[in-house]
Structures are given as structure tokens and as C-alpha cells.
MARBA-3410 file (N, C-alpha, C, O; in Angstrom, 1 decimal):
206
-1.3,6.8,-2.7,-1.2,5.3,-2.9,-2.4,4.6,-2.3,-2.6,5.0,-1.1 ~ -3.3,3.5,-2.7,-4.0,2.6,-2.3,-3.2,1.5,-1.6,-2.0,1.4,-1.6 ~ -4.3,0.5,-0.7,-3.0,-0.2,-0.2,-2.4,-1.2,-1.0,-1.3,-1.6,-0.6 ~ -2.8,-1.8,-2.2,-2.1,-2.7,-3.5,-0.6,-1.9,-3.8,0.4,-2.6,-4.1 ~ -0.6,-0.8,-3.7,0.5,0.3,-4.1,1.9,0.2,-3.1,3.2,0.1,-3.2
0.9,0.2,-1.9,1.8,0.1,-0.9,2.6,-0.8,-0.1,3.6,-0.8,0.6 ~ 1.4,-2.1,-0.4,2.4,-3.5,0.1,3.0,-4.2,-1.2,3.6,-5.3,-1.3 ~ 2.6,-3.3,-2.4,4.0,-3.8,-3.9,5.5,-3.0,-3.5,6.6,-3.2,-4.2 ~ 5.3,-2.2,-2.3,6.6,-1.9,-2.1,8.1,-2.3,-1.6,9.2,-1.8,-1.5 ~ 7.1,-4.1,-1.2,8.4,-4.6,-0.6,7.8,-6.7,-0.5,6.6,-7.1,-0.8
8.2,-7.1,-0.4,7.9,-8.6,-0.1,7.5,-8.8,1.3,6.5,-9.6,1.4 ~ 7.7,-8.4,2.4,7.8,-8.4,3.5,7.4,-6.6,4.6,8.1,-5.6,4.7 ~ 6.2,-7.0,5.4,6.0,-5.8,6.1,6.6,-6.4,7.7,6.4,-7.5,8.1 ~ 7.2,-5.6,8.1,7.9,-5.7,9.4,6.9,-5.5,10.3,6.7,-4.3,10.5 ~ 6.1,-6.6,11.2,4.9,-6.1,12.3,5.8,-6.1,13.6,6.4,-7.0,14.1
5.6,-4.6,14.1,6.3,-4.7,15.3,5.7,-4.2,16.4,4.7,-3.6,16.4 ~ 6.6,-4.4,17.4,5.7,-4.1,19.2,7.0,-3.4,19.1,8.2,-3.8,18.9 ~ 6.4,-1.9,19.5,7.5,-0.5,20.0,7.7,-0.3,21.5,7.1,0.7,21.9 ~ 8.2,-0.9,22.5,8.0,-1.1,23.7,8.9,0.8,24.3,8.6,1.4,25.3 ~ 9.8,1.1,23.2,10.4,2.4,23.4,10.5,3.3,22.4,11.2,3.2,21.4
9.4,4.7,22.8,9.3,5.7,21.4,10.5,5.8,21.0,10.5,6.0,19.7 ~ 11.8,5.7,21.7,13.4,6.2,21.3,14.2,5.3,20.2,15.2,5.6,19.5 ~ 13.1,3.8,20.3,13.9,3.2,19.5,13.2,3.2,17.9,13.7,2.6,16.9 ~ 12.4,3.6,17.9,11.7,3.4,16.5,12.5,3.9,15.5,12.8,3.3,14.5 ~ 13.1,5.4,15.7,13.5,6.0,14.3,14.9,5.1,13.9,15.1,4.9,12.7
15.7,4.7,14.8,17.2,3.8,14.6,16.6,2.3,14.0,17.2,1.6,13.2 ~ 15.1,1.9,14.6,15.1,0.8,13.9,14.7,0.9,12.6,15.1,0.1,11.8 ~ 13.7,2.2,12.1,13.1,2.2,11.0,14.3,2.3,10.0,14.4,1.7,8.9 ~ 15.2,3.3,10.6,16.6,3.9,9.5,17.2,2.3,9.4,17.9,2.2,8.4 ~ 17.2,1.2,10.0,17.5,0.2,10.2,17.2,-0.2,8.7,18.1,-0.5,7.9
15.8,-0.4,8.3,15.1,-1.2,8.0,15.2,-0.7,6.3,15.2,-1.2,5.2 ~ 15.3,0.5,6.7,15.2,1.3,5.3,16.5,1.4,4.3,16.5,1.5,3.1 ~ 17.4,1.3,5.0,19.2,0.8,4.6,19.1,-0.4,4.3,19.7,-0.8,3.3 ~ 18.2,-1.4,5.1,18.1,-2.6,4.2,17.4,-3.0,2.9,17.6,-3.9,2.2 ~ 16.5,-1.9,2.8,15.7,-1.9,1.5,14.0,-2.0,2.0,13.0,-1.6,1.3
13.9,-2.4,2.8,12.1,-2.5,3.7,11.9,-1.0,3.9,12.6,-0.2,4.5 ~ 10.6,-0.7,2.9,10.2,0.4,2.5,8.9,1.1,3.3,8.5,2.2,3.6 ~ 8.5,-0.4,3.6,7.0,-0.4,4.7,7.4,-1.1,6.0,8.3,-1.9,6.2 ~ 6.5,-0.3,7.0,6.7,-0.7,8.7,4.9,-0.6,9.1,4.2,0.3,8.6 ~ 4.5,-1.8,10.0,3.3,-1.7,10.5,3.7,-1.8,12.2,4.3,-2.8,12.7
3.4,-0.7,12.9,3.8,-0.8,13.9,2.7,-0.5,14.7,2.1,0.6,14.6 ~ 2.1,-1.6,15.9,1.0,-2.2,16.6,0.8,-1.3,17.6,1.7,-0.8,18.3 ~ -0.9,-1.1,18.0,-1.0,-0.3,19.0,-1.2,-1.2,20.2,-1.7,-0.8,21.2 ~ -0.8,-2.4,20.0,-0.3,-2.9,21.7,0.4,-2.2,22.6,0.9,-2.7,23.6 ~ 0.6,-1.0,22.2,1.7,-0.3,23.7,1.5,1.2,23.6,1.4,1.9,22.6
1.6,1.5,24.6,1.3,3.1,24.7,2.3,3.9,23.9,2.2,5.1,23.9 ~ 3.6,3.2,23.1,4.9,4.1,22.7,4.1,3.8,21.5,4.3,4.7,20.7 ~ 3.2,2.6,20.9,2.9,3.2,19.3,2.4,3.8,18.6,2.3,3.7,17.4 ~ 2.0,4.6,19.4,1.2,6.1,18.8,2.3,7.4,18.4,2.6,8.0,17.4 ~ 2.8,7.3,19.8,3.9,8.1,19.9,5.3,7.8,18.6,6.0,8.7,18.1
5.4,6.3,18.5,6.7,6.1,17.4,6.0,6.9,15.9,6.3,7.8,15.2 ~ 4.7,6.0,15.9,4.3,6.7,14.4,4.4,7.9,14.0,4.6,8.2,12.8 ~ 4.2,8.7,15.0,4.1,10.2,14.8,5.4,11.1,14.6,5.6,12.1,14.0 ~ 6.5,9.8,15.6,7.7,9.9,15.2,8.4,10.3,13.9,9.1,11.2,13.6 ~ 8.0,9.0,13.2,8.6,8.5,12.6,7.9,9.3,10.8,8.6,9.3,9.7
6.6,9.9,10.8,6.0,10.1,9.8,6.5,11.7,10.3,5.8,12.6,9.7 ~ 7.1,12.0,10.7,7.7,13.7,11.1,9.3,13.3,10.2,9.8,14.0,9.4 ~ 10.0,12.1,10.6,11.2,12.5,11.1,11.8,11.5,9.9,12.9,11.5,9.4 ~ 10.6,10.7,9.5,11.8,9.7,8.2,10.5,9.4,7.3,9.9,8.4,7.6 ~ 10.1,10.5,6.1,9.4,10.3,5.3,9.4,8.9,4.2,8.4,8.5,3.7
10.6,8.5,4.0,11.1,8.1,3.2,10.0,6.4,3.6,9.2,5.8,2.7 ~ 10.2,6.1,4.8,9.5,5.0,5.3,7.8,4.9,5.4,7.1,5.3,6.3 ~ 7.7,4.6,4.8,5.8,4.1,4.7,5.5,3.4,6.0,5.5,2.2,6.0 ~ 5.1,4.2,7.2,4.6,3.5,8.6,2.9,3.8,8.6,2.2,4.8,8.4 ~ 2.7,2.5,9.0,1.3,2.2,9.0,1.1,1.6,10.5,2.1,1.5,11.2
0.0,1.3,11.0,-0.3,1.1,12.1,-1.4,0.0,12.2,-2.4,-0.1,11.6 ~ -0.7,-0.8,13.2,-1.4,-2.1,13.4,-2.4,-2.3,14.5,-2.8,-1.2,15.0 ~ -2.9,-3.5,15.1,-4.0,-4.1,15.7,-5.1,-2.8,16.1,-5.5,-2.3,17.2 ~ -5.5,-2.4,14.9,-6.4,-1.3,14.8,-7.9,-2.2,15.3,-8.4,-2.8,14.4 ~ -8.5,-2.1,16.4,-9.9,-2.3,16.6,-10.6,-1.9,16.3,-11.5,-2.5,15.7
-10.6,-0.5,16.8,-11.9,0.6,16.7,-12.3,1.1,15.6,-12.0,0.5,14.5 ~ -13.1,2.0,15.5,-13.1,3.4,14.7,-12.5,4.8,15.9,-12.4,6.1,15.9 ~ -12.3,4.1,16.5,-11.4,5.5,17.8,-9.9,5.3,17.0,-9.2,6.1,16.4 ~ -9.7,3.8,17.5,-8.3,3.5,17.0,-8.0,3.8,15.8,-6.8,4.2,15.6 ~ -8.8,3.9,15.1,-8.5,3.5,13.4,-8.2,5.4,13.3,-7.4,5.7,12.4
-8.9,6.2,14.1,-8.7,8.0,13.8,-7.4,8.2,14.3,-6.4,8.7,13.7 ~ -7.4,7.5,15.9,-6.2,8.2,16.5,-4.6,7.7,15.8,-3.5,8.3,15.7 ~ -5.0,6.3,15.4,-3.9,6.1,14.1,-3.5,7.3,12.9,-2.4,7.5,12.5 ~ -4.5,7.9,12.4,-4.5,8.5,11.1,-3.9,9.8,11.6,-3.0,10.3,10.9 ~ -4.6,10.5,12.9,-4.3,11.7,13.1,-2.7,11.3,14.0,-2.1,12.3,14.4
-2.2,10.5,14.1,-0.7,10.5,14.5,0.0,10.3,13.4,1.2,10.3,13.5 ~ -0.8,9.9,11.9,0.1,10.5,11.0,0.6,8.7,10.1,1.5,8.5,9.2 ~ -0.2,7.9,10.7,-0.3,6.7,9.3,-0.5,6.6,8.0,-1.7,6.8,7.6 ~ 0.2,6.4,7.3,-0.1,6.0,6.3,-1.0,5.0,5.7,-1.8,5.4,4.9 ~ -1.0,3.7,6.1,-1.9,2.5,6.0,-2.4,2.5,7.8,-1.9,3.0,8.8
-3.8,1.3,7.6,-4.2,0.7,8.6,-4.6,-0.4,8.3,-5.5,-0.8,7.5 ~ -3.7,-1.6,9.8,-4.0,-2.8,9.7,-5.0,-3.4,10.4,-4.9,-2.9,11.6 ~ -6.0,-4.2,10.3,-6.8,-4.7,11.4,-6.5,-6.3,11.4,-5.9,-6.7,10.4 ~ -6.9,-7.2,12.7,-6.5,-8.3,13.1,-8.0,-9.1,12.4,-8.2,-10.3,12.4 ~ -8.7,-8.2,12.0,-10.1,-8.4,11.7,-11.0,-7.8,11.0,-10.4,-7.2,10.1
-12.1,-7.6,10.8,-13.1,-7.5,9.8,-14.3,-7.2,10.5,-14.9,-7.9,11.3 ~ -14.9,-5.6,10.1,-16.1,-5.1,10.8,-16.6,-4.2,10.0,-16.0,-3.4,9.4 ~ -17.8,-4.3,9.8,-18.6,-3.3,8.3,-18.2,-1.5,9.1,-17.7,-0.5,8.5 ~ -18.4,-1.5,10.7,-18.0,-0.3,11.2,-16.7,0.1,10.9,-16.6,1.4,10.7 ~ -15.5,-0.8,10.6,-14.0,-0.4,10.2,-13.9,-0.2,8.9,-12.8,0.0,8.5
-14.8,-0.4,8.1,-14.5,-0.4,6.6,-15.5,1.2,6.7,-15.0,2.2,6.1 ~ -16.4,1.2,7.3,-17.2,2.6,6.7,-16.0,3.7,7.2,-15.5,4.6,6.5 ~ -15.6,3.3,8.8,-14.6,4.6,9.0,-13.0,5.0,8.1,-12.2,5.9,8.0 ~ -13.3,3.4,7.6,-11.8,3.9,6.6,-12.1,4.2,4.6,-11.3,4.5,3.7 ~ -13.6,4.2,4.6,-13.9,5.0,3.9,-14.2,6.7,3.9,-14.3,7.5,3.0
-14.4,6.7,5.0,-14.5,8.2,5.3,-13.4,9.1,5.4,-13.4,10.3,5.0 ~ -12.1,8.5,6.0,-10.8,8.7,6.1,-10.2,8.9,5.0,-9.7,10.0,4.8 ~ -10.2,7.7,4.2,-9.4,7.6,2.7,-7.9,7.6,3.0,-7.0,8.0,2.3 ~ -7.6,6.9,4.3,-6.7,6.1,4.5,-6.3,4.8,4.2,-6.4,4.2,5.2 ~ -5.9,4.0,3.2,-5.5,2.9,3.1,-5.6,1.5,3.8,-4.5,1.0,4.1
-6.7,0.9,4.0,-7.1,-0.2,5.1,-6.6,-1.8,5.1,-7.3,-2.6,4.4 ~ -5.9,-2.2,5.6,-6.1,-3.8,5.1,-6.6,-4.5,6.0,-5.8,-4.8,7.0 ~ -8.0,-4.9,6.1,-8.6,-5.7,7.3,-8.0,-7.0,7.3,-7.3,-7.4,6.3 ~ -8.3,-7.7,8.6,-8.1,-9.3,8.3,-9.2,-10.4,8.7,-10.1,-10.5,9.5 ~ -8.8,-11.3,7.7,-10.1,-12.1,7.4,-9.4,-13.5,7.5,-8.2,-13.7,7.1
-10.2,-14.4,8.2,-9.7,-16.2,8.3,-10.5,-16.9,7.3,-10.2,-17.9,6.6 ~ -11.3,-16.4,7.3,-13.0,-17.4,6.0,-13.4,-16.9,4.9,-13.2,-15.7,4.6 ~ -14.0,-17.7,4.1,-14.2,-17.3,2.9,-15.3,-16.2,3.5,-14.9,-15.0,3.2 ~ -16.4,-16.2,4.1,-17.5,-15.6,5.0,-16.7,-14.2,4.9,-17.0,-13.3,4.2 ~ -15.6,-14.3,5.7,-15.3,-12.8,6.2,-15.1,-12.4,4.6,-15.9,-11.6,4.2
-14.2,-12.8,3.7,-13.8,-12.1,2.2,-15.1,-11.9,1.9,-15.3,-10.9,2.5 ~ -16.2,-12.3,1.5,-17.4,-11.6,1.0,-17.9,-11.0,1.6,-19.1,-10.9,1.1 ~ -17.8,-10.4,2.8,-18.7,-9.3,3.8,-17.5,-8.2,3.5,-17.8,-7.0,3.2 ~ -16.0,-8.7,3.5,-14.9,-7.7,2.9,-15.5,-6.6,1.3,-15.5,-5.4,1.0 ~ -15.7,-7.9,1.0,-15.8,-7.6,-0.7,-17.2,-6.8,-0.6,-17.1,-5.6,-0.8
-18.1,-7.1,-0.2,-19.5,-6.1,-0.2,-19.3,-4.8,0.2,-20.1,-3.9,0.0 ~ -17.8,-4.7,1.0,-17.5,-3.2,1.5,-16.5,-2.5,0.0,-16.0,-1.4,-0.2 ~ -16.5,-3.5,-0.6,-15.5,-2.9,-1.9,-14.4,-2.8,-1.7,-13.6,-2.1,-2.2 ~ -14.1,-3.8,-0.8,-12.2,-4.2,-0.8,-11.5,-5.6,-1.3,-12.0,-6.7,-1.3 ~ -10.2,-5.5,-1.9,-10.1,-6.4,-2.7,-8.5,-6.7,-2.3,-7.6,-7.2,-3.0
-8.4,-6.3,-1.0,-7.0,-6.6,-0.4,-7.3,-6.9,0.9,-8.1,-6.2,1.5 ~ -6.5,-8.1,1.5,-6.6,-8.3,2.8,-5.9,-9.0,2.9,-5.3,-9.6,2.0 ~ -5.7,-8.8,5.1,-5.5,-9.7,5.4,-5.4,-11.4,6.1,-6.1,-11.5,7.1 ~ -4.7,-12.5,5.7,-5.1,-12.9,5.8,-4.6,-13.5,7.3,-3.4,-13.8,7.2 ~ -5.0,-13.7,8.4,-4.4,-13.9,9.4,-5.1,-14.9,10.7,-6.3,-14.4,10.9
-5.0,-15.8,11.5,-3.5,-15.6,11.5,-2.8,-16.8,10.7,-3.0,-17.8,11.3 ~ -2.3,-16.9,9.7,-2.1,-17.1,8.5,-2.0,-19.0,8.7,-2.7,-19.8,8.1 ~ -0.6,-19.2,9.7,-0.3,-20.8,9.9,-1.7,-21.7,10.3,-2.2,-22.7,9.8 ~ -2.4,-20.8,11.8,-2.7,-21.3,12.6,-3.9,-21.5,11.3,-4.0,-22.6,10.7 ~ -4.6,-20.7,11.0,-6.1,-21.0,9.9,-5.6,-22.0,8.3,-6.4,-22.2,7.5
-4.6,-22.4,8.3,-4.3,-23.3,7.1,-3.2,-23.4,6.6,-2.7,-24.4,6.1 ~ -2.5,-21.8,6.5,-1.4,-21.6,5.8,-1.9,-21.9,3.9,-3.0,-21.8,3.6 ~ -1.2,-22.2,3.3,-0.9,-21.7,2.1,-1.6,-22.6,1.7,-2.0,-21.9,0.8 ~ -2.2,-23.9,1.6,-3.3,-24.6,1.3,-4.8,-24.1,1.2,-5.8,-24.5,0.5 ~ -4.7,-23.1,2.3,-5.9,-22.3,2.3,-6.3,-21.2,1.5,-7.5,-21.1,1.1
-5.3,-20.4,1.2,-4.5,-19.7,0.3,-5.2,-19.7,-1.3,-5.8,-18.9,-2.0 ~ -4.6,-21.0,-1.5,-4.4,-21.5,-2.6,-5.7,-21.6,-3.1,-6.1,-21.2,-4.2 ~ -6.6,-22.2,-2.0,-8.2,-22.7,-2.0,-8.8,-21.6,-2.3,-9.8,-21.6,-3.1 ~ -8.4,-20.4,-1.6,-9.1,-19.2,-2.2,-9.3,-18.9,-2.9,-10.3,-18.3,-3.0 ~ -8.1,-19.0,-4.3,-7.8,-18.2,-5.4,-9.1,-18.7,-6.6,-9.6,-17.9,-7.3
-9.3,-19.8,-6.5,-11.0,-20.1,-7.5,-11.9,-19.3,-6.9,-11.9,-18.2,-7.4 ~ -12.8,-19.4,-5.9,-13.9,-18.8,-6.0,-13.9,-16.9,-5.4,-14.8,-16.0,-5.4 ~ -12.4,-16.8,-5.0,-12.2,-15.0,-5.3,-10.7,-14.6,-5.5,-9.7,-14.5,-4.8 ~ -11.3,-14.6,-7.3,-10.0,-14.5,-7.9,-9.2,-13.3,-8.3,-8.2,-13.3,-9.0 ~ -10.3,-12.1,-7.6,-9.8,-11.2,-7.9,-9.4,-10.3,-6.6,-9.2,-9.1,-6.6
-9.3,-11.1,-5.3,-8.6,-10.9,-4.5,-7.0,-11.4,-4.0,-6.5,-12.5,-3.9 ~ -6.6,-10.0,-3.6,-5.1,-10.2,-2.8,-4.5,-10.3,-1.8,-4.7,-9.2,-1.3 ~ -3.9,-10.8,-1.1,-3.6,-11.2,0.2,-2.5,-10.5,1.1,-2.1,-9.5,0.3 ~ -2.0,-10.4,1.8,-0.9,-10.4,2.6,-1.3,-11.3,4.0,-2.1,-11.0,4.8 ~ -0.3,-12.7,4.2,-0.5,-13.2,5.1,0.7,-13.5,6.2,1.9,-13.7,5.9
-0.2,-13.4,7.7,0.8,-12.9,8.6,0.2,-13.6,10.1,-1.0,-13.6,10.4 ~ 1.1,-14.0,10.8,0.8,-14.7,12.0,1.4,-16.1,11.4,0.9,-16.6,10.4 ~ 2.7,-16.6,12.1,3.5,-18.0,11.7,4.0,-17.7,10.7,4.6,-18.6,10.2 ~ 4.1,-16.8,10.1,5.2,-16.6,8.8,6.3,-16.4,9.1,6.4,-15.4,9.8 ~ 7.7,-17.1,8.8,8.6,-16.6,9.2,9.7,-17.0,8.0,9.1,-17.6,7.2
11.4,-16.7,7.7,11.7,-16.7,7.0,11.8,-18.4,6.0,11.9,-18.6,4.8 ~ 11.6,-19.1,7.1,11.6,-20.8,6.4,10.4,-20.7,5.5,10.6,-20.5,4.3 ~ 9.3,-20.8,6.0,8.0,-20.6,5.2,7.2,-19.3,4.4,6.0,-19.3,4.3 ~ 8.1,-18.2,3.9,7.8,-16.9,3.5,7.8,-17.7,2.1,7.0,-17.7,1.2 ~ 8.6,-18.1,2.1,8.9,-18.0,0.0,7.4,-18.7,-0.2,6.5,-18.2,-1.0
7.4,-19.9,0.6,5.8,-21.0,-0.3,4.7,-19.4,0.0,3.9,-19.1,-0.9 ~ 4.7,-19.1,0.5,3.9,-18.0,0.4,4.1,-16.9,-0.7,3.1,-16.6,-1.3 ~ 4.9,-16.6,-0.9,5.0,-15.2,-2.3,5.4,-16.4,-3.2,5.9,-16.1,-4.3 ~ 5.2,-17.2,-3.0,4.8,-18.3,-4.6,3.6,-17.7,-5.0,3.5,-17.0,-6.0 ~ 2.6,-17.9,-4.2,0.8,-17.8,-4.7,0.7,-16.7,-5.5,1.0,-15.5,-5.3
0.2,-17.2,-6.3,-0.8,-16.0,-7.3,-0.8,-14.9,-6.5,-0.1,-13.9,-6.5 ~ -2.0,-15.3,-5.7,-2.8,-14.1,-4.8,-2.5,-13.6,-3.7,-3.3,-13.1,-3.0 ~ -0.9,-13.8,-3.2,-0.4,-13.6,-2.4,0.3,-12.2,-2.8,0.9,-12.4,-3.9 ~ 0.4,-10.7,-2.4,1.2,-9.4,-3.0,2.3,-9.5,-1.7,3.4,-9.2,-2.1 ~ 2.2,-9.9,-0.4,3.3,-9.9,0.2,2.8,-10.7,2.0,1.8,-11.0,2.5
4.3,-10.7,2.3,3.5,-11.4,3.6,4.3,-10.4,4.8,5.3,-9.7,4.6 ~ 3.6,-10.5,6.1,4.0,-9.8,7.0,4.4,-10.6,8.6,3.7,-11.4,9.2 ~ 6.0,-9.8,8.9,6.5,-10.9,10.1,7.1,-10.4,10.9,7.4,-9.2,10.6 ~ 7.4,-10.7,11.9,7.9,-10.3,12.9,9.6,-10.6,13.4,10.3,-10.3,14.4 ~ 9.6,-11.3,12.3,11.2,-12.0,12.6,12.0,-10.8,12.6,12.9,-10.7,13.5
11.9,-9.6,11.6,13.5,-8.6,11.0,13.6,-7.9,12.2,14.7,-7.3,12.2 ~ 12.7,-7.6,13.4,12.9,-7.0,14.4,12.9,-7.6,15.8,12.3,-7.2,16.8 ~ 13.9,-8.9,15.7,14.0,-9.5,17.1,14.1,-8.8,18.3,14.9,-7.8,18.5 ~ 13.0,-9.4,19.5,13.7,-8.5,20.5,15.3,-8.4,21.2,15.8,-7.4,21.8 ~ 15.7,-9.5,20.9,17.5,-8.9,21.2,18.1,-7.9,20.9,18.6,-7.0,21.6
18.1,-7.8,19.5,18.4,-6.7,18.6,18.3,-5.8,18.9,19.2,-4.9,19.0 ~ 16.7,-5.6,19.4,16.1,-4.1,19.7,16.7,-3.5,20.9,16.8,-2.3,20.9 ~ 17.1,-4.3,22.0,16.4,-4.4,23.5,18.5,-3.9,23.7,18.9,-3.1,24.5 ~ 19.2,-4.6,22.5,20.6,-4.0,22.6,21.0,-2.6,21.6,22.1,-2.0,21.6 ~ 20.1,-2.5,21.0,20.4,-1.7,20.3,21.4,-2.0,19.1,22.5,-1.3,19.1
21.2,-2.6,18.6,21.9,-3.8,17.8,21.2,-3.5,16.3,21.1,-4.6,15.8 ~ 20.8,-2.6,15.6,20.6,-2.2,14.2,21.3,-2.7,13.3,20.8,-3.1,12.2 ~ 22.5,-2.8,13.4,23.0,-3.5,11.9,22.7,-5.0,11.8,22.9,-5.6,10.8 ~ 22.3,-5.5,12.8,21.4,-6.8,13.1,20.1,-6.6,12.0,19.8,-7.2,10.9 ~ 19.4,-5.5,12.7,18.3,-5.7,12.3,18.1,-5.0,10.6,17.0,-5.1,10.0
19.4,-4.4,9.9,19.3,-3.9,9.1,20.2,-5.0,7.8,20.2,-4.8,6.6 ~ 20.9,-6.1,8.5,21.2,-7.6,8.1,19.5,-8.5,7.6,19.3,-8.9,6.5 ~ 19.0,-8.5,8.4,17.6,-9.4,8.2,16.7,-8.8,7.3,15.9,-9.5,6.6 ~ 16.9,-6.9,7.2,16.2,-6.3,6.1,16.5,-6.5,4.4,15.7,-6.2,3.5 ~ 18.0,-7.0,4.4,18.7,-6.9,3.3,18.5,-8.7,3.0,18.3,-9.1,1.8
18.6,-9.5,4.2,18.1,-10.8,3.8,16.5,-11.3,2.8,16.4,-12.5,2.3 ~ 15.4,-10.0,2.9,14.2,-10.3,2.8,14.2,-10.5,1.1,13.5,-11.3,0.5 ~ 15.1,-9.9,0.6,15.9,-9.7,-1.4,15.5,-11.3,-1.3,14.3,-11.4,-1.7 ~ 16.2,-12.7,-0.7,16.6,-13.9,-0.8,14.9,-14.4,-1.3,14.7,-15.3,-2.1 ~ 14.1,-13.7,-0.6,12.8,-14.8,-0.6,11.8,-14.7,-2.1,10.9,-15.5,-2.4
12.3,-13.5,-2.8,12.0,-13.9,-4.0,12.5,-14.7,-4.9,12.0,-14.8,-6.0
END
């Protein structure tokens, strides 16, 4: 699957901070009873290397990809623990060459028109767009869709379930990504049918 393939899999990608390798597979089975087919889960913590690898062993079924990818260090040690996609917070001709060499599935992230054509010169035609509220939100969005119209979005940072829908209105919007379905309460109690409630909620925003 390319990544257009893989974020048509769902309306919503769950971005999460794994603070405990133990809880990943209970939240992912969480997520996947609810119908959320895709998980991006961030290498802010030393457990998210360890969940991915988890989780791409132990529940095929779920499409885990790996988030705030910086490097081209980051961007391998993601792939060899067994990602499927890779998210970046940003946009680097060095992260596009290493995720062409990979032929892992990339979605960088871009705030400016600037960044989409240094995107697009690397031959990508999906991104993201982040951090989504704080750079304009869906006005900006919208502005995009004339002068690159054959780009697709997933936007993420201030998305949350109030303001998801004006978002998968857009044309050029394939899905958005949030942090709400995996509250830290939830997690922190072990509280899954919580979090597998919020997954089953995400149906509403189309």
C-alpha cells in the first residue's frame, strides 16, 4: 500500500505517546473493535519503538506507523522495528531521499505553500499538514486546493472531535489525525472500552 491507500483506511489516525510498551496491544485491540484500522504512534518515548514492534508481531490486522520521525536514523530504526508508514512533523529533501530508498510509505509535514513544492519536487503528493489550527486551519486548506490541486492532506495538531468534520469536508483533505481517542485517563486506568467507545464514535464525523 502507498500512503493514499493507507490513510483511505479510516477518517481519523490516532497520534499517540506510548508512555508503557504493556499498554499498546490492549489499546490498539481497543481501537481496532472500534473500527480505526490505522495507529501512528510517536517516537517521543523510549516505549515507542518497543510498542511498534509490538504490535506489528502481535496484531497484524492494525496498520502502525510511526510518528515524530526526524532523522534518517529515526526514519530506519522505525522501519526495522517493523512500521508500516512514516510520519514527519516536517519536511527535509534528506527524509524524502531515505524514504525513497526504504519504500516505506512517508507522510512528511508541511505549514507553506514553500514546503508543498520542495514536497512535490521530491515526488510526493500527500502530506502533512501540521500543526493544522495553529497555521490557519481549514481556511488555509481550502487556499491550497487552487494552486496544488493535485495534492492531499491529512491535517493534525488542534484537531479534535468539534472541528474534524469542517475538515473531511475539503476536497483535499483524505483524513485527519488526533489525539483525542486515546485520552490519558483511559490509558493511565486501563479503561479500553473507553477508548474503543471514541473509536466507534469517529463513524459520526462523516
Amino acid at each position: 500500500m502507498n500512503i493514499r491507500d493507507i490513510l483511505a483506511l479510516g477518517k481519523v489516525v490516532p497520534v499517540i505517546v506510548i508512555n508503557k510498551e504493556q499498554d499498546a496491544l490492549p489499546m490498539a485491540e481497543a481501537l481496532l473493535a472500534g473500527g480505526v484500522k490505522t495507529m501512528e504512534i510517536t517516537l517521543r518515548t523510549e516505549a515507542g519503538l518497543k510498542a511498534i514492534n509490538k504490535l506489528s508481531q502481535s496484531l497484524p490486522e492494525m496498520i502502525v506507523g510511526a510518528g515524530t520521525v526526524i532523522t534518517s536514523d529515526d526514519y530506519k530504526r522505525a522501519v526495522d522495528a517493523g512500521s508500516q508508514f512514516i510520519v514527519s512533523p516536517g519536511f527535509s529533501e534528506t527524509l524524502a531521499t531515505t524514504a525513497a530508498q526504504n519504500k516505506v510509505p512517508f507522510l512528511p509535514g508541511i505549514a507553506t505553500g514553500s514546503d508543498i513544492v520542495r514536497a512535490m519536487q521530491c515526488g510526493l503528493d500527500t502530506l502533512k499538514f501540521f500543526p493544522a489550527e495553529a497555521n490557519g486551519g481549514t481556511p488555509v486548506l481550502s487556499a491550497f486546493k487552487g494552486p496544488f490541486p493535485n495534492i492531499k492532506f491529512c491535517p493534525t495538531g488542534g484537531v479534535n472531535p468539534q472541528n474534524a468534520k469542517d475538515y473531511l469536508q475539503l476536497e483535499n483533505v483524505l483524513c485527519v489525525g488526533g489525539s483525542w481517542l486515546t485520552p490519558n485517563n483511559a490509558v493511565s486506568n486501563g479503561d479500553w472500552s473507553a477508548i474503543q467507545d471514541l473509536a466507534v464514535a469517529t463513524a459520526t464525523l462523516v
